[in-house]
N, C-alpha and C positions, 0 to 999 in steps of 0.2 A: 504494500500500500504506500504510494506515494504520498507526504508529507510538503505544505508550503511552508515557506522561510522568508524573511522578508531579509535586508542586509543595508547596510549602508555604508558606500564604495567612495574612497576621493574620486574627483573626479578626472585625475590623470590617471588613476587604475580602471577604470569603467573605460575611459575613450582607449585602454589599451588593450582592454578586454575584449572591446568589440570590435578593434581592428584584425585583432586575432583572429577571432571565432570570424567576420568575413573573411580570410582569408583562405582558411580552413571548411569554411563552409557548414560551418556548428554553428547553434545558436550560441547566446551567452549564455543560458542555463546550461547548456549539455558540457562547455568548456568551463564552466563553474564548477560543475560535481565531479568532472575528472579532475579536475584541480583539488578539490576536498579529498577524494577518493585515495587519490594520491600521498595528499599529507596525511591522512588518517593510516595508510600502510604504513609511511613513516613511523608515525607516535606510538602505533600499537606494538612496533617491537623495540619500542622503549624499553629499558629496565623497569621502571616504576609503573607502569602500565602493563606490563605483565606477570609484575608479582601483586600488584593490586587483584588481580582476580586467583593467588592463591589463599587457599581459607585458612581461616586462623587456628590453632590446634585445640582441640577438646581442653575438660579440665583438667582433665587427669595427664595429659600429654605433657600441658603447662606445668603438673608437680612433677613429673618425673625430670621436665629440664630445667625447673628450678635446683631440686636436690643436684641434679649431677653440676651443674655451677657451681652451686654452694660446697661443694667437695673439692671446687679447686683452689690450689696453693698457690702461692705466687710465681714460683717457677712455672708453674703450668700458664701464666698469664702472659709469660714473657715472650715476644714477637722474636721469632728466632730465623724469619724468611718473609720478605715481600714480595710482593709481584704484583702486576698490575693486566687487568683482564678486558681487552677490548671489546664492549658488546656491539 
């Protein structure tokens, strides 16, 4: 089911929208939603966007990785390697 939206465009981004899309031969809608379509592929394999849809642990998950925290000593705290992980 298609949804309407309304927006509001400067208007050196509209006059360049619509150059486009004649060019192209889209409307400004159709060259609009691939435009979103687009940046939403982006954001959804964000890091925080993809762990926002993991669920949060039960209660009893939450005592078990409390205890095992609460068991560590301070040697166990200590950063003994870093690295860095490009998503």
């Amino acid at each position: 089911m298609s949804k309407t939206m309304s927006l509001k465009l400067e208007e050196d981004l509209y006059l360049d929208i619509k150059k486009v899309a004649e060019i192209f031969n889209i409307s400004c809608s159709e060259f609009i939603r691939n435009a979103i379509k687009k940046e939403l592929d982006i954001k959804k394999s964000d890091f925080m966007v993809r762990m926002s849809s993991v669920p949060y642990c039960d209660e009893e998950e939450e005592r078990e990785l409390v205890e095992l925290l609460n068991e560590l000593n301070d040697d166990d705290l200590k950063i003994v390697k870093k690295e860095t992980i490009k998503l």
